[in-house]
Structures are given as structure tokens and as C-alpha cells.
C-alpha positions in Angstrom: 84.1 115.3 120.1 85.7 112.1 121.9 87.5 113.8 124.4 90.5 111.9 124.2 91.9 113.7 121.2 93.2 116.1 120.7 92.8 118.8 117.7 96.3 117.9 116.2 95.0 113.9 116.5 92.8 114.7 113.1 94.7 116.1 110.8 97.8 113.5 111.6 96.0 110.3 111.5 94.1 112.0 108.1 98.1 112.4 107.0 98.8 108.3 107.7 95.8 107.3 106.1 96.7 109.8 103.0 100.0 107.8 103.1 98.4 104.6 103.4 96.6 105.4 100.0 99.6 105.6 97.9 100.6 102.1 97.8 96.6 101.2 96.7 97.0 97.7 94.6 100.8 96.9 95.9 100.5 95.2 99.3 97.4 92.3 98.9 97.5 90.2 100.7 98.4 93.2 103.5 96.4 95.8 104.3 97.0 98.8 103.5 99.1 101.3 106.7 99.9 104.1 107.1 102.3 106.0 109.9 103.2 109.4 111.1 105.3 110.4 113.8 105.2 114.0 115.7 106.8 115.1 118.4 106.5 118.9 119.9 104.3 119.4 117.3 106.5 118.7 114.5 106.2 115.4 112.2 109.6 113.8 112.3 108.9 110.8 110.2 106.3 108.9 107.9 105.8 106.3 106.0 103.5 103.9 104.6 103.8 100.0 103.7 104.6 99.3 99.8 104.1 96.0 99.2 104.1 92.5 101.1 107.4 91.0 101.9 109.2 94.8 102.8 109.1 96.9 106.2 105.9 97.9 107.3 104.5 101.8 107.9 105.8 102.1 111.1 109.4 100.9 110.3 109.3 103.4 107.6 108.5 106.2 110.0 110.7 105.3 112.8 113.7 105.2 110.7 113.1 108.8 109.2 112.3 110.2 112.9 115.4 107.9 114.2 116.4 109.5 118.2 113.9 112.0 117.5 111.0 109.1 117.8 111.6 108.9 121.6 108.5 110.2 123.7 107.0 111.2 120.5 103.3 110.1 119.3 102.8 107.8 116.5 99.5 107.7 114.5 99.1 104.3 112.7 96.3 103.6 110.1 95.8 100.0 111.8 96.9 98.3 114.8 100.6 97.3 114.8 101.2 94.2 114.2 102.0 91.6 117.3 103.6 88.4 115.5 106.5 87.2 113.2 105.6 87.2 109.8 107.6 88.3 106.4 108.8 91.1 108.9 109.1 91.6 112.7 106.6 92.8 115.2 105.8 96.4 114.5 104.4 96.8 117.8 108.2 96.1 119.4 109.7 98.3 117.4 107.8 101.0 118.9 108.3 99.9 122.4 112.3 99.5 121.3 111.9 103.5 120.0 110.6 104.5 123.3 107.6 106.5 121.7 104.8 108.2 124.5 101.6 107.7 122.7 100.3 105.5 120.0 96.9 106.3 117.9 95.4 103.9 116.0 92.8 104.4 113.8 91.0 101.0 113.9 91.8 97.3 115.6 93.3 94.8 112.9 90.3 91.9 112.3 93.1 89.4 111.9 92.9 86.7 114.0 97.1 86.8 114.3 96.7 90.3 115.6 93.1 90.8 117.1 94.1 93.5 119.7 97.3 91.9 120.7 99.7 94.7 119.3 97.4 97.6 121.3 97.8 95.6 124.6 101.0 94.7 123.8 101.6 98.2 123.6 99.7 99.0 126.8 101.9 96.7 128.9 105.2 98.3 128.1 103.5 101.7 129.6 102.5 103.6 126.4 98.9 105.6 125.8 97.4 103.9 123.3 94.2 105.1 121.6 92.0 103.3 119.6 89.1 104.4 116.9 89.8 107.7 115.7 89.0 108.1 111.8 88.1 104.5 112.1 85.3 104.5 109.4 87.3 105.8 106.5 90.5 102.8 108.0 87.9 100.3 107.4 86.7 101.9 104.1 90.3 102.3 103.2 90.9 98.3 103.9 87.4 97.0 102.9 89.6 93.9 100.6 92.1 93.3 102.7 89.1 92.7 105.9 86.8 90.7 103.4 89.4 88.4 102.8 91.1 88.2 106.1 87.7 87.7 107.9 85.9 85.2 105.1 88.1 83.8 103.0 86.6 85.5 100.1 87.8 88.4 97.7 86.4 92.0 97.9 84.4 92.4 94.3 83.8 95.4 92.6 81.3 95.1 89.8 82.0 97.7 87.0 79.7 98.4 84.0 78.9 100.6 81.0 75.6 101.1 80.3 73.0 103.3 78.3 70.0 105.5 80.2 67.8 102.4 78.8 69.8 100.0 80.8 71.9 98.1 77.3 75.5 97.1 77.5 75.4 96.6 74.2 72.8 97.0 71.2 71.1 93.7 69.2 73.6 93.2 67.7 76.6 92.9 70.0 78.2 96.4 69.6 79.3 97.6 72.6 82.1 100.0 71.5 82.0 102.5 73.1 79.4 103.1 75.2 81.2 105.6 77.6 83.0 108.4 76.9 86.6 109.0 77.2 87.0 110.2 80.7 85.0 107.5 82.3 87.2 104.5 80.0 90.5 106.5 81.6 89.0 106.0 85.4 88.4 102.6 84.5 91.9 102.5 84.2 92.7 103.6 87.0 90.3 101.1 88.7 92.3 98.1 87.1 95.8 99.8 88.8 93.8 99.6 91.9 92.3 96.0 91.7 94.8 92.6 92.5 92.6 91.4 90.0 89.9 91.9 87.0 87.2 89.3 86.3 85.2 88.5 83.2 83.5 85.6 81.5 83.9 83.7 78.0 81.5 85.9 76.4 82.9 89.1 77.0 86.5 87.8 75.5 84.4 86.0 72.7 82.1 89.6 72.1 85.0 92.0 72.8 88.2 90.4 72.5 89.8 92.6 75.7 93.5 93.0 76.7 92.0 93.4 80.0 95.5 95.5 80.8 95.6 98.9 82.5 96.7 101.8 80.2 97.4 104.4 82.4 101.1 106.3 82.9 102.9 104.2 86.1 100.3 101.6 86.5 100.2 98.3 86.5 97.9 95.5 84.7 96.0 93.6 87.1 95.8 89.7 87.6 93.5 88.4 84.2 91.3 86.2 85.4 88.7 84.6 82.8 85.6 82.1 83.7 85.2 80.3 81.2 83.5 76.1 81.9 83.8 75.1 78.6 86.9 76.4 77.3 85.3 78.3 74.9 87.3 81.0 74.2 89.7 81.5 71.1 93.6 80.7 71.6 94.2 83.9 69.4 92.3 86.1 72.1 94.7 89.2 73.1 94.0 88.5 76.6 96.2 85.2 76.2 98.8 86.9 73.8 99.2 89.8 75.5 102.6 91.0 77.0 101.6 92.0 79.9 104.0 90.4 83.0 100.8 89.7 85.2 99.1 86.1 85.0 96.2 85.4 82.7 94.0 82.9 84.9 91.8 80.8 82.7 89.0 79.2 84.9 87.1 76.2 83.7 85.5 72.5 84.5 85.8 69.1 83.0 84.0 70.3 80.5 86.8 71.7 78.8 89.2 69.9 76.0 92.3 68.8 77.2 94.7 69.0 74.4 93.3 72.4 74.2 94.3 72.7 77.8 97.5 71.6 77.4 98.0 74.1 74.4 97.0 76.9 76.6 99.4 76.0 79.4 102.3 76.9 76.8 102.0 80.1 76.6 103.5 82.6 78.6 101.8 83.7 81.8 98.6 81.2 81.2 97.1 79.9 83.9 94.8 76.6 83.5 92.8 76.5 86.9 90.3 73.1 86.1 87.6 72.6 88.5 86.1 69.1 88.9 82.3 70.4 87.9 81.0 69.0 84.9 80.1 72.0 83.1 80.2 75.6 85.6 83.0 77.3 87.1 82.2 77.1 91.1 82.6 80.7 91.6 82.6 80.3 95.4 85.3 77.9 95.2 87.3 80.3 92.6 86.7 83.6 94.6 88.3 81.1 97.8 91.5 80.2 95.5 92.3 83.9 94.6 92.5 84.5 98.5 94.5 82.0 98.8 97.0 83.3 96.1 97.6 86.2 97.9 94.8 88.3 96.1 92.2 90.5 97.9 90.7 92.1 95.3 88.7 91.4 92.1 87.5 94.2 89.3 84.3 92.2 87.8 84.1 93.7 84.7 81.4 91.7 83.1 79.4 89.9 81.1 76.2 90.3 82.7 75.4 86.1 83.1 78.5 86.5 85.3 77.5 89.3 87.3 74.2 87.8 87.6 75.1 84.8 89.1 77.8 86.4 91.6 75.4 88.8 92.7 72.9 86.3 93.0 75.2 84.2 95.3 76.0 87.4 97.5 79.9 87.1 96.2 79.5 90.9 95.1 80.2 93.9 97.6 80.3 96.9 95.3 79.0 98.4 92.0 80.2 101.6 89.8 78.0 101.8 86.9 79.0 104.2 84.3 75.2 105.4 82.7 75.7 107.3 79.3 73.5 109.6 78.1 72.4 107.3 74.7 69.3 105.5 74.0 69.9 102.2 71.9 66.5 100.7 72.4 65.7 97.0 70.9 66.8 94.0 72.9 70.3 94.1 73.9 71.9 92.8 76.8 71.4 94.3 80.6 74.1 94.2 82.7 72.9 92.1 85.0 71.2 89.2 82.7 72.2 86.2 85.2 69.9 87.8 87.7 66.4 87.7 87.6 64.3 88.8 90.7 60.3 88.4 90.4 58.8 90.3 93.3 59.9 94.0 94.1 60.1 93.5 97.6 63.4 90.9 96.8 64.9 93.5 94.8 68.5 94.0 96.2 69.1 97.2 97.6 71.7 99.2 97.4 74.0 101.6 99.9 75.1 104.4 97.6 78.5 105.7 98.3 78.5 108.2 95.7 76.6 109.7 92.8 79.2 111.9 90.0 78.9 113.4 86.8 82.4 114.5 86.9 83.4 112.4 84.0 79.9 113.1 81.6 78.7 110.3 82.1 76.8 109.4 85.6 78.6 107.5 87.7 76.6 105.6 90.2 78.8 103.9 92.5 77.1 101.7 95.7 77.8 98.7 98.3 75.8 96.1 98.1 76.8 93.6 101.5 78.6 95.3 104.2 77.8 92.9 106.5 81.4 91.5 106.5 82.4 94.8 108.0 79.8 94.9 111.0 81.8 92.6 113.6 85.0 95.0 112.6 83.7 98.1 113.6 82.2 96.1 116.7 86.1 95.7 117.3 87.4 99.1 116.7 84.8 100.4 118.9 85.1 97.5 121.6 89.2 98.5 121.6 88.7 102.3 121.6 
């Protein structure tokens, strides 16, 4: 044990990041922080940041523990913040509230920040500790570091498949694969994600609403690659009535007056790339940052996934395998991808292997590499 904290430190900072948790798929493009407050042993205010644009964690807190934050100890998810944003510095009003101690479970990687909130801190005479719980901080805020650090999106890949490795059968049927349980976490998934991802041929095979269907949630950004325009105009995912955008991605490839029809509707989205016939996913993934979104939901088709995997866009998978045999030639989920020696096979972190739903849920990173100069922070800061 470090021997810096103390037993109480755990539990606590375990409490903020707990907090920090509720507010999963409301604050992209901000991390996500959590804050708890204790003095004499006693927690005298929390809090947690909701979405961009209102206070952060540790406003929350200090205006629950009010006097009573004075020569307290505050535990914070992630370094408080230093600068002027949508919101003042959170790291003066913790000086301002005269607190003794400040934990922080991990270093914020952005460059606006970067340590300048702990020293900061430091130099109006308060203990500040750095690094404790810092793995699950940085697990907790794997989209929000991906996108501050390279510009690019966090990407989840999810897919359905049978123990013979088919999303679908000959024939195109892919309804359903998985069973009920694992469809109602996929749900949940979407509340989670700023945004979810397919291609043309998944609207054209399966005609999704691509909402989320779960009591309290909310649908995710629609986002649909599609270079040639090829999908229907009486697609649900275009007529749905669902209050987030549906973002249809394409290249000159594409008709215009159809286009133009397309930009009519409600909530449609015409994002036209200047590629003859592809959709430069790079270039896309770079544009949803820029929006504001750190997250993406991939949920297929597999000449999608393929490709982004294939250009190391993809960070994560959950695959969902079924206990079914379908046999014959349908599709694999990862059909834009084709590897021809063994030793270049991509290989796989697994975070966690479930059969709490029936089916076996295989869930595992793929590139952490994003993540290696962060925890070469939290550790150079703690």
C-alpha cells in the first residue's frame, strides 16, 4: 500500500468515481467527474458533473458541504480544472473553500489542464495527492482521453454472432440472433454511447431505428456511412422521431437532388465528403470530435468494421456469441478484414468474459496505446 493514503482514501475516491458513473453519455465532450467531500470523517457533500455547459463535480460538492468544506478533504475523479471555460476554474473554488487536502485520482491529459490545477492547488498551501484508483479514472474516461489526446472518437464495436461465426444466414436473416437479455444491454450500450455507427448495408438488410429503448434513456447520435447514397428515403432511421440527429455520411458519389431531398427532413444530417466514391472514415471519426462527440457504438455491417479495424480506428469489441449453428455462407462480422498470416492476426486484451445474459459475451480492447502516455502522467504527478 502507497503509504500516503490512508484507509478512508479508498472507499471515498471509489464513492466519486461511483458518482462520476451516473452521468455516463451526458457530458461529451467532458469527461466524466466525480467529487466527495469529508471532513472528521463524515461526507458533507458530493456531487458529480451532468452534462457540458453546467457546474462541474466539485461545485456540486462544495455547495452541499457549504462552511462545513473548510479544512475538509476533497476526493475528485480527475484533476480540477485550471482555466476558464463554459464554467470557472474548479481548482479556485477549492482554494476560495479553504479545503486541507485534495485527492485526485488521475492527472487530466488535456493540454488546457496538464497538471496545472494540482500545482495550482499546491501553491495556495493545500496537500494534494495524485494517482489513487487511477486505473479504473482512466477506464472510467477512456472516450473522453481518446478524443482529447488524438482527435479521434473512442469506438466500441458491437456484434451478434452464432458459435460458427454468422451474423446472418445466406440468405440475409439476421433476426434475432441473440436472445432477449443481451438485445436489452445493447440498449443500454446505445444510452451510454454519444453516438452509434453503421453502414448502408445494414439500413438496406435491416432497416434499424438505431434508437435506444430502454426506460430513462436516451437515443444516441445516428450516424450512417453510406458513399453512394444508397440507402432508401423511407428507412426508419430517417423517419424516425427521435430528437437526436441522424448523420448521413457520403462522397461525391452521391445524387444531389437526392441530397437535397434528404436535408428536408427533420434531424437529417447530409455530411458530403469530397472522395469520389468512400467515406474517409479517418476524416469522419475527426468531424464527430469536433462536434462535441467522444464516443461511437459501431454496430455493424461487417465491410465497415473491417475496414475501421483495419485502419486501427477501433479500440473495443463486445461480441454477443449465441449458442446456434446456421452453417452455409453467411456473413462474418468482420468481412472488410482479411489477414493472411497468423502471426498478423490482431490480438486482443480481454476485459471480460460473461454469460450472465445466455449468450457469451466476449468483450476486449483492441489499441490501448492512446492511454500509455496518460498513465505516464498520473504516475509522473502522483
Amino acid at each position: 500500500m502507497n503509504n500516503k493514503w490512508l484507509p478512508d482514501d479508498y472507499p471515498y475516491m471509489q464513492r466519486a468515481l461511483d458518482l462520476a458513473k451516473k452521468a455516463t453519455g451526458r457530458t461529451s465532450p467532458n469527461p466524466l467527474v466525480g467529487c466527495v467531500i469529508v471532513r472528521d470523517g463524515k461526507v458533507v457533500g458530493e456531487g458529480y458533473h451532468l452534462k457540458a455547459g453546467t457546474p462541474h463535480a466539485e461545485v456540486h460538492a462544495l455547495n452541499e458541504a457549504g462552511e462545513l468544506a473548510k479544512g475538509a478533504t476533497a476526493y475528485v475523479s480527475l484533476e480540477p480544472c485550471s482555466h476558464y471555460g463554459r464554467t470557472p476554474p474548479c481548482a479556485d473554488a477549492l482554494i476560495k473553500a479553504q479545503v486541507a487536502r485534495v485527492v485526485v485520482a488521475m492527472a487530466d491529459p488535456n493540454p488546457l489542464v496538464a497538471s496545472q490545477g494540482i500545482m495550482k492547488l499546491r501553491e495556495a498551501g493545500i496537500q494534494v495527492d495524485v494517482g489513487l484508483l487511477a486505473d479504473e479514472a482512466i477506464t472510467l474516461n477512456q472516450a473522453f482521453i481518446k478524443a482529447i489526446t488524438t482527435g479521434l472518437p473512442f469506438i466500441n464495436y458491437k456484434a451478434a454472432l452464432t458459435l460458427d461465426g454468422k451474423i446472418a444466414t445466406e440468405q440475409g436473416d439476421s433476426r434475432w440472433i441473440s436472445n432477449e437479455a443481451s438485445r436489452e444491454y445493447v440498449h443500454e450500450l446505445r444510452d451510454s454511447y454519444d453516438v452509434i455507427m453503421v453502414g448502408s448495408e445494414t439500413v438496406k438488410a435491416d432497416n434499424p431505428a438505431l434508437t435506444c429503448r430502454i426506460p430513462g434513456g436516451r437515443d444516441p447520435v445516428r450516424l450512417v456511412v453510406d458513399g453512394e447514397l444508397a440507402i432508401p428515403e423511407s428507412s426508419r432511421v430517417l423517419k424516425s422521431t427521435s430528437n437526436a440527429p441522424c448523420i448521413i455520411a457520403t462522397s461525391l458519389a452521391a445524387d444531389e437532388d437526392k441530397i437535397a431531398r434528404l436535408r428536408l427532413l427533420p434531424g437529417v444530417e447530409i455530411w458530403e465528403y469530397t472522395t469520389k466514391r468512400y467515406v474517409p472514415l479517418t476524416s469522419l471519426m475527426k468531424d464527430l470530435v469536433r462536434r462535441g462527440w467522444n464516443s461511437v457504438l459501431l454496430e455493424g455491417g461487417g465491410g465497415l468494421a473491417g475496414t475501421l479495424i483495419e485502419a486501427g480506428l477501433v479500440d473495443k469489441i463486445e461480441f454477443f456469441i449465441a449458442p446456434k449453428l446456421i452453417g452455409g455462407r453467411g456473413p462474418s462480422p468482420l468481412s472488410g478484414l482479411t489477414i493472411n498470416k497468423m502471426s498478423d492476426a490482431i490480438k486482443l486484451q480481454l476485459v471480460e468474459v460473461s454469460l450472465e445474459t445466455g449468450d457469451l459475451r466476449v468483450a476486449a480492447n483492441i489499441n490501448e496505446s492512446f492511454l500509455k502516455g496518460v498513465r505516464e502522467l498520473v504516475y509522473r504527478n502522483s
